[in-house]
N, C-alpha and C positions, 0 to 999 in steps of 0.2 A: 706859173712856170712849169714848163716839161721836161723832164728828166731826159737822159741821153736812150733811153728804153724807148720810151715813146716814137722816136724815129727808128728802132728794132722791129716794134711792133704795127708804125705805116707801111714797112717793108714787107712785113711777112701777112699781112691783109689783102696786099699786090700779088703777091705770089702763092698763095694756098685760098684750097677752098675753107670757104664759109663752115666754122666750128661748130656743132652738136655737141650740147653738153653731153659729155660721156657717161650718163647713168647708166644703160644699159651693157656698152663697152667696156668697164672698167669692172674687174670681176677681184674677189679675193685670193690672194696668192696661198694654195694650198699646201699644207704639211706641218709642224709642229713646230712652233714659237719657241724663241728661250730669249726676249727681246736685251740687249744689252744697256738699252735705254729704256727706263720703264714709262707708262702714260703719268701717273702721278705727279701731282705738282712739289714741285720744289726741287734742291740739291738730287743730281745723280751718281750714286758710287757703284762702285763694284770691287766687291775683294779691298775694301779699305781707301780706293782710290778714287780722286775724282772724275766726271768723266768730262772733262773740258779736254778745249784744243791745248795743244803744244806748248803751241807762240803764236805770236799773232798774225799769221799769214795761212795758219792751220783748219780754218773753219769749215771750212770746205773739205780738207782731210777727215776731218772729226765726221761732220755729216754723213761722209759715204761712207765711215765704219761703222757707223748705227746702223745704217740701209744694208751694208754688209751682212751685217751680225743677226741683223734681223731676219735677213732671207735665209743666211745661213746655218745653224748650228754647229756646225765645222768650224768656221773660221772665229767663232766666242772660244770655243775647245782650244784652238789654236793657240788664243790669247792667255788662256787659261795655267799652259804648263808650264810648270816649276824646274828649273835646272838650278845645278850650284854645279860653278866652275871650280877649275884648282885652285883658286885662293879663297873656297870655300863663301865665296858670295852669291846668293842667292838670287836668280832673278826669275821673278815672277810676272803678273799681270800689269802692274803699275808701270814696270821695264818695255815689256812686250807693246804695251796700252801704247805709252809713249811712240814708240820707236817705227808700231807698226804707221801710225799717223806721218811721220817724214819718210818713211816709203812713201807711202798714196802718194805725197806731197811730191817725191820726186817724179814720179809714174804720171802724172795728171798734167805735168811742164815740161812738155820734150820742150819745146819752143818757149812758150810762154814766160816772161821771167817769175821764178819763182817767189820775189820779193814782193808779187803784184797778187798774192795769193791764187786763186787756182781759177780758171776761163771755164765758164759753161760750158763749151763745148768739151776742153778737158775732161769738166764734170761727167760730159755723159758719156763720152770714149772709155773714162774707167770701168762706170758701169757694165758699160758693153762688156766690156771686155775680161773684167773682175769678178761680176757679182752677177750674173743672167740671174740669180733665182730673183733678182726682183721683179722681172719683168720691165717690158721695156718703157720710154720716157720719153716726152718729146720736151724740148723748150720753148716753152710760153712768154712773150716778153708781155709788160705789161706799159701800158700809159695812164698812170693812175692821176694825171689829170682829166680822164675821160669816165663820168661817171657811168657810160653804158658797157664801155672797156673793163671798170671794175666791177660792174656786177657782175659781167658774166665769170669772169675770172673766178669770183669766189663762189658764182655757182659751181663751176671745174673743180675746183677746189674743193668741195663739201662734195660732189658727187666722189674723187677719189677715197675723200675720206671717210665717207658712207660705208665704203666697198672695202675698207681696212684696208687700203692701200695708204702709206706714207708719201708727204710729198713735200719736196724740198725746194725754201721760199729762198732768193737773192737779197736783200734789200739793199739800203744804201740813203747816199745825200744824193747830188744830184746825179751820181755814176753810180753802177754796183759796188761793193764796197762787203759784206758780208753775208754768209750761207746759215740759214735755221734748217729744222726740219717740223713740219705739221704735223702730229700723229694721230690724234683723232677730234672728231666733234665732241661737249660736254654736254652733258645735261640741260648747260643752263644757255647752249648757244657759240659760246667761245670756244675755240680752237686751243688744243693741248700742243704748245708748242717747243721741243728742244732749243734752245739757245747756248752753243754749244761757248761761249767765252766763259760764261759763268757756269758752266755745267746744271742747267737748271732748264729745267721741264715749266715751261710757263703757261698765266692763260693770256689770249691775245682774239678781243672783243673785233673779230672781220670789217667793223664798222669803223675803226682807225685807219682802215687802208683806204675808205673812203675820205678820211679827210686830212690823210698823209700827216699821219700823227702817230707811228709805227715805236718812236724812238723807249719812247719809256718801259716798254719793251721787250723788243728787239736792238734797241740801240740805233736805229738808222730811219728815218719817220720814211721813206720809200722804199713800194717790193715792185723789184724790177723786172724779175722772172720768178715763174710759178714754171715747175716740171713736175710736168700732170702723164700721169701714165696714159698708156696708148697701146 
């Protein structure tokens, strides 16, 4: 069975040239890290708080505040400062964390309904538009019934991530359905993967997406788009 990507990615083989994987193209984003998501596996906090989505339409919010945060050190700073209003309640990171996430959420759905969580193409308009330090992205659909389709893919994918570049996977059933973030290759092969429902930096063996067994997880056994810098 083909997922609804697969016809994304017959389209866009029609109309674009023939992909080079971007080893040499893809370069590291220069200046000083203070990442808000760290690579280590397992639970991520910060300041006491978890770092998951919202609600459940947020994952995609979630994603581009790591990708934010990470290009940025400003906008962590941001997140960071402490206010107490007149009825002397304190709101910190946890408040901010939250809150900044249904902004993105609304800024990513001029059109889109927001109950349908946030459109790729949303996805990379915020970017654009929000965060340049990351550099730019293009969207990759994938047919991960095509096993020549997913190797190259996840060669794209391990060359972005070679190059310290992050990059953000769609997955899903048979339609998109949720946003992770890749952050680098291990030691041992597996890919260090944010999964932002659980707030949890996971490992994810590239060879599950060959055989569309994604779920255990990521939660969704198909990756539908891979946004591979450019």
């Amino acid at each position: 069975m083909r997922t609804v990507s697969a016809l994304g990615r017959a389209l866009q083989r029609l109309t674009s040239r023939p992909v080079v994987v971007p080893v040499a193209a893809v370069s590291a984003l220069s200046g000083e890290r203070r990442p808000l998501v760290a690579e280590a596996l397992g639970e991520q906090r910060h300041e006491g708080a978890r770092l998951d989505q919202v609600d459940g339409t947020t994952c995609g919010s979630a994603v581009l505040l790591a990708l934010a945060t990470w290009a940025d050190p400003d906008q962590l700073a941001a997140l960071e400062v402490r206010e107490t209003d007149a009825a002397g309640t304190v709101r910190g990171f946890a408040a901010r964390y939250d809150a900044r996430q249904r902004e993105i959420h609304r800024q990513t759905n001029v059109v889109w309904p927001r109950a349908l969580g946030t459109s790729p193409w949303g996805f990379l308009r915020w970017l654009r538009r929000n965060a340049p330090g990351v550099g730019r992205y293009r969207l990759r659909w994938v047919d991960d019934a095509s096993a020549t389709d997913v190797e190259l893919v996840i060669r794209q994918v391990e060359a972005a991530l070679a190059a310290r570049r992050p990059v953000p996977l769609l997955v899903g059933t048979s339609v998109p359905r949720h946003y992770t973030l890749a952050l680098r290759i291990a030691d041992d092969g597996t890919w260090r993967v944010y999964e932002p429902s659980s707030g949890q930096v996971r490992a994810l063996d590239p060879a599950l997406i060959r055989t569309r067994a994604l779920a255990p997880v990521l939660g969704f056994d198909h990756l539908h788009v891979a946004f591979i810098p450019s």
